[in-house]
C-alpha positions in Angstrom: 6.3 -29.2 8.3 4.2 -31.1 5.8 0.8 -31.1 5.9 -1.2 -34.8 6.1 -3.6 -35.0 2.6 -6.3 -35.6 5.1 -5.3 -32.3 6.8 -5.4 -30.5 3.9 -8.5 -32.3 2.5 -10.4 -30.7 5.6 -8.7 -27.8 5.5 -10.1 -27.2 1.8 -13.3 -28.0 2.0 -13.8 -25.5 4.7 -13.3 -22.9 1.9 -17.1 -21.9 1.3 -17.4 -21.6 4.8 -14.9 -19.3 4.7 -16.0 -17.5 1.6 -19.4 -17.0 3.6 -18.4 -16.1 7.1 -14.7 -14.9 6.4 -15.5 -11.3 7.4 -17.6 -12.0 10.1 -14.3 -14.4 11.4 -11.9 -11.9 11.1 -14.3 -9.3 12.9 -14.6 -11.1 15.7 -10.9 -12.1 15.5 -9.9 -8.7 15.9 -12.1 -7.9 18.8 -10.8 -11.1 20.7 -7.2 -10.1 19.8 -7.2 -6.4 21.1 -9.4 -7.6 24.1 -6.8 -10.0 25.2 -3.4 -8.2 23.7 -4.6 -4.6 24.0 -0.3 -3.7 23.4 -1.2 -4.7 20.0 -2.9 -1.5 19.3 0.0 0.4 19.3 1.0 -1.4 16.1 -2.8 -2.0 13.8 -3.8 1.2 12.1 -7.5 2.1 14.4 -8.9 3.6 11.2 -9.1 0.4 9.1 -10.1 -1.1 12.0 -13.1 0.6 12.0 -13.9 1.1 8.6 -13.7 -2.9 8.3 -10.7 -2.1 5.8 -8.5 -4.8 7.7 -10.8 -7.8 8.1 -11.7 -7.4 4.7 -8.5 -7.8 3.5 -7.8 -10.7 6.3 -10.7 -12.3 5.0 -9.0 -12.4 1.2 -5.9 -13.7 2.4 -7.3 -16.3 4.9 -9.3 -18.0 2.1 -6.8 -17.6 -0.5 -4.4 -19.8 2.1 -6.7 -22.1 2.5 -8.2 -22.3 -1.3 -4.3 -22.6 -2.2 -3.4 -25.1 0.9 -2.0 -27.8 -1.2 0.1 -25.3 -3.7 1.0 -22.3 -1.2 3.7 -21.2 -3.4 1.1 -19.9 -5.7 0.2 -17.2 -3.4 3.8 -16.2 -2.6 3.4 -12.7 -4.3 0.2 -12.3 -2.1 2.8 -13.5 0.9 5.3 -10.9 0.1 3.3 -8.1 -0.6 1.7 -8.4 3.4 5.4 -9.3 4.3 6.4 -6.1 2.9 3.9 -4.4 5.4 4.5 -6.5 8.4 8.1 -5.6 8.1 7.9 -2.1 7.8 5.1 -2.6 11.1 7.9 -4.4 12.9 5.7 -7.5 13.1 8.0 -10.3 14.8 8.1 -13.9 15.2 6.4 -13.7 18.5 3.5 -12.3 17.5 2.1 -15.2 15.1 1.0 -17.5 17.9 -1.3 -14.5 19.3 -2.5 -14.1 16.1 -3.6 -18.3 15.4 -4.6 -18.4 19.1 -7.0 -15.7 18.7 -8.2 -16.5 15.1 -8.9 -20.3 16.0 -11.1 -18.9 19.0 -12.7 -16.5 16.5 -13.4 -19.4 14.1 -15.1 -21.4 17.0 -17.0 -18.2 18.3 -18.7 -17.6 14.6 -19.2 -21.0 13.6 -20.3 -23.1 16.6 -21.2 -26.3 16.6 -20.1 -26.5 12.7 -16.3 -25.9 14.3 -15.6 -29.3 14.6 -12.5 -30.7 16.4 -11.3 -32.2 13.3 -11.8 -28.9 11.5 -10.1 -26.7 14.1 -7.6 -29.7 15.0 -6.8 -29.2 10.9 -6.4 -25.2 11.0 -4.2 -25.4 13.9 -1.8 -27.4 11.6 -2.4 -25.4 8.5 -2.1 -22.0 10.2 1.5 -22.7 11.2 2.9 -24.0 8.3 1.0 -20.3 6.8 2.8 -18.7 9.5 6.0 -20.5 8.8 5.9 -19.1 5.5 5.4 -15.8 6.2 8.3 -15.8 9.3 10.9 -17.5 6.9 10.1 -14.4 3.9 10.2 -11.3 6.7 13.2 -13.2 7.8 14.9 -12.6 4.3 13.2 -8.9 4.4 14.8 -7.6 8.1 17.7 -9.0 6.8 18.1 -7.3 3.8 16.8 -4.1 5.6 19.5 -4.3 7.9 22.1 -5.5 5.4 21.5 -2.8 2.8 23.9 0.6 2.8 22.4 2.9 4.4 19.9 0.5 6.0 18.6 -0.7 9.6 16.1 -2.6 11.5 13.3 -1.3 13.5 12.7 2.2 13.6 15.1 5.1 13.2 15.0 8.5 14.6 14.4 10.9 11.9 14.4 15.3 11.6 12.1 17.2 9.8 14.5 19.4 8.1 12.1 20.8 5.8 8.1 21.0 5.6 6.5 21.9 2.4 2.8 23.0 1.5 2.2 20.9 -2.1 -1.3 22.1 -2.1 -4.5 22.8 -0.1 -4.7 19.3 1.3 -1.1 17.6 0.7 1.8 18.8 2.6 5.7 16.9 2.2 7.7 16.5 4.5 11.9 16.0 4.3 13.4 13.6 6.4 17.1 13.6 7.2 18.4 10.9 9.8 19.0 12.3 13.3 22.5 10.0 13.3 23.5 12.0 10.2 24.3 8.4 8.4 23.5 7.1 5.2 20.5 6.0 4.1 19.5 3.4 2.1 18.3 3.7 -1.2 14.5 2.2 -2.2 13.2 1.5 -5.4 10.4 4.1 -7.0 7.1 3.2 -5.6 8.0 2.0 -2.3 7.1 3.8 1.5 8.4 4.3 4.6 6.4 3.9 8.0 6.4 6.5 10.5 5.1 6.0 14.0 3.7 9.0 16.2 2.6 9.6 19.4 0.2 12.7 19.5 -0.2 14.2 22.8 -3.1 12.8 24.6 -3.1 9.4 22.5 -3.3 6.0 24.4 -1.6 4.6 21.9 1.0 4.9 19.4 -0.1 5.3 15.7 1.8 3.8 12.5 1.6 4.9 9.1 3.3 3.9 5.4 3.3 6.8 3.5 5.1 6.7 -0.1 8.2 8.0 -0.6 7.5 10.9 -3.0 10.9 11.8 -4.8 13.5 9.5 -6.5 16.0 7.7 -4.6 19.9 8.6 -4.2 19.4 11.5 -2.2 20.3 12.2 1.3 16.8 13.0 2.6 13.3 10.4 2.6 10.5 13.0 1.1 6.9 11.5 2.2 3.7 14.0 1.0 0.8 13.5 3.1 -3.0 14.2 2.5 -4.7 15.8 5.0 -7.8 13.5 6.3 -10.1 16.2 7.9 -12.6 13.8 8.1 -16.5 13.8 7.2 -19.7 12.8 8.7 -19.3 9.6 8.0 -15.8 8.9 9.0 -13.6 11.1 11.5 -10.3 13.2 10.6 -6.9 11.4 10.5 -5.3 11.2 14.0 -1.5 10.5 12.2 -2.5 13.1 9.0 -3.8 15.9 10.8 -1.3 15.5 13.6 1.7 15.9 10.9 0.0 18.8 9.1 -1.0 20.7 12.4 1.8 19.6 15.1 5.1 18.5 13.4 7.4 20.9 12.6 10.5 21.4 11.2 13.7 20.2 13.2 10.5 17.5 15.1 11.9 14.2 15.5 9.9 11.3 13.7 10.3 7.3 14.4 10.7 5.4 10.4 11.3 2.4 9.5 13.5 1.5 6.3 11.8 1.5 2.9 9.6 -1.5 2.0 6.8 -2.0 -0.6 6.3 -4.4 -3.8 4.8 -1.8 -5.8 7.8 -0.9 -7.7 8.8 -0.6 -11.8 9.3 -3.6 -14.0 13.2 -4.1 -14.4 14.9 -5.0 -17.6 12.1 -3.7 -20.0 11.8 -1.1 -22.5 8.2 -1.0 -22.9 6.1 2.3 -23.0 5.0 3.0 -19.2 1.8 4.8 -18.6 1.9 5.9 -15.4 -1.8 7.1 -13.8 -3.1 8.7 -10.4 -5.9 9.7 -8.7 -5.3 12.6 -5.6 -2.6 11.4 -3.4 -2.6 8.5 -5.2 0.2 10.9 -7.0 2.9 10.5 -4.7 4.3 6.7 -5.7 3.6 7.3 -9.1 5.7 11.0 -8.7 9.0 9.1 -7.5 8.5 6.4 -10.9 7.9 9.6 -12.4 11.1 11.3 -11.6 13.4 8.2 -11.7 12.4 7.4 -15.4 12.8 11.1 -16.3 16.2 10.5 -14.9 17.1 7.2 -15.7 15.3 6.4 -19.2 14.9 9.7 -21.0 14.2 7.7 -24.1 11.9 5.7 -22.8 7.7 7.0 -24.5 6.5 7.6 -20.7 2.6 9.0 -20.1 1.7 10.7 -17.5 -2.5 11.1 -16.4 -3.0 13.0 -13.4 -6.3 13.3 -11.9 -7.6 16.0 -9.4 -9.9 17.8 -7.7 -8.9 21.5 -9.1 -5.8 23.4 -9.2 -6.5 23.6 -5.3 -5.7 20.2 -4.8 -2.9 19.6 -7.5 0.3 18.8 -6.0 3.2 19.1 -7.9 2.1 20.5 -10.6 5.6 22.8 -11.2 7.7 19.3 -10.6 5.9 17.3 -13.6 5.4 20.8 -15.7 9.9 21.0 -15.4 10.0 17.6 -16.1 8.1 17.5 -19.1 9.3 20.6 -20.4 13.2 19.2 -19.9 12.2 15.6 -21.7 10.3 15.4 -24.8 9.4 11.8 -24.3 6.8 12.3 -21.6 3.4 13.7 -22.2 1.5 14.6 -19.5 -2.2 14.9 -18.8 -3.9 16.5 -16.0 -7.8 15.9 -15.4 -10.0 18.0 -13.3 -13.3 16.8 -11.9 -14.0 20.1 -10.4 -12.6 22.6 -11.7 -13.1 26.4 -10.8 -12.8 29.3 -13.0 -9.4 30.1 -14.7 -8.4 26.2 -14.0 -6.4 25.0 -16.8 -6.2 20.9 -17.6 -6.3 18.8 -20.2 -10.1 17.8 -19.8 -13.1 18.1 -17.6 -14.6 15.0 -15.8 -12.9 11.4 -15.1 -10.3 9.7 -16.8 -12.1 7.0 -18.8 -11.6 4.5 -21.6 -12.7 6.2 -24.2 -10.2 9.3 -23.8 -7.6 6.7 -22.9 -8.0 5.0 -26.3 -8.9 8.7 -28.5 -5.5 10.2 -26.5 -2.6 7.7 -26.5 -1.4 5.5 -29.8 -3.3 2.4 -30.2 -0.3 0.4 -30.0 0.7 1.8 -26.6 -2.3 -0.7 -25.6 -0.3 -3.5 -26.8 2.9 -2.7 -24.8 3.0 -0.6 -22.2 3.4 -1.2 -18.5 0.4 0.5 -16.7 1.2 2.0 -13.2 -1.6 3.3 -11.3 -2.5 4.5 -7.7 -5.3 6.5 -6.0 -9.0 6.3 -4.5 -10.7 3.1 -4.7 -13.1 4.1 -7.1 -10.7 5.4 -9.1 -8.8 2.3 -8.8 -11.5 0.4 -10.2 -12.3 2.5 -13.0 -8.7 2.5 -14.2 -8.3 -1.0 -14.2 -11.3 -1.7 -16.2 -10.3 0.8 -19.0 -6.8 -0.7 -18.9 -8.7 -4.8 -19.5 -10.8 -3.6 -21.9 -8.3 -1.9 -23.7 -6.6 -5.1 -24.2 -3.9 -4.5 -21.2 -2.7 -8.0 -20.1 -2.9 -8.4 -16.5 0.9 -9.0 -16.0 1.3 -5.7 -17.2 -1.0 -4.0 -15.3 0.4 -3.0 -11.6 -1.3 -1.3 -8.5 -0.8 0.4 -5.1 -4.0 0.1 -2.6 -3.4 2.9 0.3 -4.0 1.1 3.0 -5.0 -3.0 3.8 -4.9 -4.4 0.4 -8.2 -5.3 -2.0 -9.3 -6.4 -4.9 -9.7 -4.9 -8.3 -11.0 -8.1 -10.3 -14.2 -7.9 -9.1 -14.8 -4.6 -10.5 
């Protein structure tokens, strides 16, 4: 379907509305959604929901669509990236009309009288030719999925045939299909999604969670921070349920591998590969494969943690460093307690970045990075400033994407 230039003339000038009331749309969105489909909160993650993590991120991609209405090929990567996620949520075609219904009465609701016909006559248009899109690439995904050795759609019954304490918050977890079949292989980077029922829950709860180990094995490895929670946000229902409940030879529900966040092909480029916490555990399966697959590739490897307390994997990167000369590995402690060994005290920064690795690394490399926000954001401005072009530089967000430009 082809959008009228009249349509799309209304459609774009809507876009500073948007870029002022977009949150406060998709708020309300959400709230009309579960009201009216409350079997859709068996499938939304309730955290992000109420940390505002979701609309946020709904509020970037609406007004991205419509900014880009006239050239919506320009945001395919955006596209795929929340295809890769409604996939691995089991999102189907179904579900799209809920979503416009309820987001054109959530448009109305916030801006009133300003909500013309002709403006909500326009979105009704535009949001299914966005909708369209998205069906059409998850389409291509299932079927790939499905299609893969190894592979399958929906969700899969898995056993936990081993359970592993990584450190004082991160605990792994080995996965071995309950069929006893193959599985299929994923590229470094990406995550599964398991979905839980804790005793007592309402609901059923969903959660990607990076696949921490290499592929071509016979088991999916996910390591999993424990949320305990705060005064200002509650513990993890899915985290604290796998730490405290699961148990080896427990039965978990996954879907196949899925995720965008994967290593450049065809380059030889210096990789600098940097994480933050759990932020570690996409960044430890590129780790691994390159040890594997390009032991003469200059790889560098900047860890940061708490203390030795929170340092998962620390054996795994010491043996793979010690069996391959071309990585160097850093390790960063912000806390540190007495008899902690690292690399250096404090925060990875620019300045150490540029005094530690060669200055044409700079120039080269493929930066690979993953952890807390705030980390997130500090990394990628040492990366820009240190002359890093933006092709080159590639991220993972741990939950409902964001944005790092604006940092």
């Amino acid at each position: 379907m082809m959008l009228k230039p009249r349509t799309i003339e209304i459609v774009k000038a809507t876009v500073p509305v948007l870029e002022a009331h977009g949150q406060q749309i998709t708020k309300r969105f959400y709230e009309l959604m579960f009201s009216n489909h409350p079997e859709l909160l068996n499938i939304f993650n309730h955290a992000n929901q109420r940390q505002g993590r979701q609309s946020q991120a709904l509020a970037r991609a609406i007004y991205a669509a419509a900014a880009n209405i006239d050239r919506l090929e320009d945001i395919m990567p955006v596209v795929k990236q929340i295809a890769h996620k409604h996939r691995a949520l089991h999102i189907q075609p179904e579900h799209y009309p809920i979503v416009g219904k309820n987001l054109l009465l959530a448009i109305k609701d916030v801006l009133g009288d300003a909500a013309t016909d002709d403006i909500l006559e326009a979105w009704v248009k535009a949001y299914f030719v966005i909708a369209d899109m998205f069906i059409q690439v998850e389409r291509d995904m299932y079927q790939a999925a499905a299609e893969a050795e190894g592979g399958w759609e929906g969700f899969r019954s898995f056993r936990v045939i081993r359970k592993v304490r990584e450190s004082d918050v991160v605990t792994s977890f080995y996965l071995h299909p309950e069929d006893g079949g193959a599985i299929s292989a994923f590229h470094p980077g990406q995550y599964i999604t398991v979905r839980v029922k804790p005793e007592g829950s309402a609901n059923t709860h969903l959660r990607h969670y990076s696949l921490s180990q290499d592929s071509g094995r016979d088991t999916y490895r996910i390591s999993v921070k424990r949320e305990s929670g705060d005064a200002h946000s509650p513990a993890g229902i899915v985290s604290c349920y796998l730490h405290d409940v699961v148990q080896e030879g427990d039965r978990l529900e996954v879907t196949a591998p899925a995720g965008d966040f994967t290593l450049k092909e065809g380059s030889d480029a210096p990789i600098v590969l940097l994480s933050g916490g759990v932020g570690l555990t996409p960044i430890m399966s590129m780790l691994q494969a390159l040890a594997k697959q390009e032991p003469d590739r200059d790889i560098y490897f900047i860890h940061s943690a708490r203390n030795h307390r929170m340092h998962a994997f620390r054996d795994e990167v010491r043996a793979l460093t010690e069996a391959n000369g071309r990585i160097r590995s850093f390790v960063f402690y912000d806390r540190p307690e007495e008899g902690d060994a690292c690399d250096r005290q404090g925060f990875i920064d620019e300045a150490w970045l540029a005094a530690t690795l060669p200055a044409d690394v700079w120039q080269q490399a493929d930066a690979y990075f993953c952890g807390p926000v705030p980390f997130m954001k500090a990394v990628y401005r040492a990366l820009t400033r240190l002359g890093v072009a933006t092709d080159r530089i590639h991220y993972e967000f741990f939950g409902p994407a964001g944005a790092l430009e604006e940092a």
